[in-house]
C-alpha positions as MATLAB code, in Angstrom:
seq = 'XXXXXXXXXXXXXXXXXXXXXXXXXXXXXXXXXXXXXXXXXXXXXXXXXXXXXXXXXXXXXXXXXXXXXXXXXXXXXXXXXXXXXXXXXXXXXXXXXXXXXXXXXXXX';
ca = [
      33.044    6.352   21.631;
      30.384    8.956   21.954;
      27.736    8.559   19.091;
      29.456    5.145   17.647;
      27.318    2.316   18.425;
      27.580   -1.417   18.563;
      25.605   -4.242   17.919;
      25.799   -8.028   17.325;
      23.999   -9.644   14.358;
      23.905  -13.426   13.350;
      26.928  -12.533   11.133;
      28.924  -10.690   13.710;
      29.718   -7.395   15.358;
      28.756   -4.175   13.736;
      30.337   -0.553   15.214;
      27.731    2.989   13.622;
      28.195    6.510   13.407;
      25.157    6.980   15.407;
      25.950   11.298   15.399;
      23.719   13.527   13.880;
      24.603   12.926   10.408;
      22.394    9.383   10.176;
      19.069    8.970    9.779;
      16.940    8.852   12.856;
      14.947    6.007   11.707;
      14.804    2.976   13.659;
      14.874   -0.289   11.203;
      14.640   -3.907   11.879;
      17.880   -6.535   11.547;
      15.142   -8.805    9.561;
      15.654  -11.896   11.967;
      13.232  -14.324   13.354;
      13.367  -12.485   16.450;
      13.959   -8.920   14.958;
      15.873   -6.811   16.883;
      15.697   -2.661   16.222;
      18.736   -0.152   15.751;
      18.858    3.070   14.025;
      19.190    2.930   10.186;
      23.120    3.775    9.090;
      22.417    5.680    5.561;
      23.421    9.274    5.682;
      20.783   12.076    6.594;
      19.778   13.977    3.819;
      16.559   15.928    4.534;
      15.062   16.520    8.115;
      17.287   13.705    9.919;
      16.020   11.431    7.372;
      17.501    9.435    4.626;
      16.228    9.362    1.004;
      14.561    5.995    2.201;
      13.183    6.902    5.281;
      11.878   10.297    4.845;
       8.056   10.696    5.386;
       7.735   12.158    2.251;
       9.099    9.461    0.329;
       7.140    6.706    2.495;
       4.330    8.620    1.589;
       5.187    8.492   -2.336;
       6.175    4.835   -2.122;
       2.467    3.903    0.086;
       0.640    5.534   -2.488;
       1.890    3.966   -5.133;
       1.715    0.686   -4.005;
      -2.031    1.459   -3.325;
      -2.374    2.384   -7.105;
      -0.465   -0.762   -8.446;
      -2.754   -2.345   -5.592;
      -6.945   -0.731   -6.753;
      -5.647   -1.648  -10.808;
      -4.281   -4.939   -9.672;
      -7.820   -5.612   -7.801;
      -9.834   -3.452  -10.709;
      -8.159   -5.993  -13.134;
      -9.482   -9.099  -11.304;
     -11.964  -11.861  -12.275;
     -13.378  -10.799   -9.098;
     -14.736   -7.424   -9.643;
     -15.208   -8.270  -13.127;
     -18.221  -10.689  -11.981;
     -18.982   -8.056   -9.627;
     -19.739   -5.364  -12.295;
     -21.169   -8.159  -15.160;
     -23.608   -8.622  -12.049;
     -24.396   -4.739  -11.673;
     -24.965   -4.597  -15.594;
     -27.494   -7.638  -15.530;
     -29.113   -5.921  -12.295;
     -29.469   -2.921  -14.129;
     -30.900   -4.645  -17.553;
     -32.913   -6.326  -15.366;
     -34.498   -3.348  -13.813;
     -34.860   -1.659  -17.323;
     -37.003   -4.835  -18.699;
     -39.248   -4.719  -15.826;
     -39.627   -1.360  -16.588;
     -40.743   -1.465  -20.281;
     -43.006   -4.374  -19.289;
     -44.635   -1.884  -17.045;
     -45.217    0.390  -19.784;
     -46.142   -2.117  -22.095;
     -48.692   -3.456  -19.465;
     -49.821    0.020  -18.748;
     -50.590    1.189  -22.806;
     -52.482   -2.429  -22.887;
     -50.170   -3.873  -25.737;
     -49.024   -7.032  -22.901;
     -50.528  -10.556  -23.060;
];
């Protein structure tokens, strides 16, 4: 049975075409204690399938990094965090004018 392989899952005995058309990536069975075998979707680009191909990892990471900075731009948090900037800055421009006001003589 050269490049069929076998292995046993909670829900029985499984028999892959482990040749050269299958993806070479290794993937989890998703148990409790995960055990690894090699994914069983046809290879379509560079050994790879659709799913596993570095290029499309890549597109799928960066993606989920944009959905991730909106998500986290969107929050109360760094909404507080840039009210707090803005006051910091008014702040700074107030002590400022007072400065200037002091300074021309026209203060208290």
């Amino acid at each position: 049975m050269k490049g069929i392989r076998k292995f046993e899952t909670g829900m029985g005995v499984f028999l892959v075409n482990q040749g050269d058309s299958r993806c070479k990536e290794d993937v989890s069975d998703g148990g409790r204690w995960p055990h690894f075998h090699r994914c069983s979707r046809r290879a379509v680009k560079d050994g790879y399938c659709r799913q596993h191909h570095p290029d499309a990892v890549a597109a799928r990471q960066y993606a989920a990094g944009e959905r991730y900075r909106e998500k986290w731009d969107n929050s109360p948090q760094m909404k507080l965090v840039r009210a707090n900037e803005r006051i910091a800055e008014l702040e700074r421009q107030i002590a400022e004018l007072e400065a200037k006001n002091a300074e021309k003589g026209g203060g208290e």
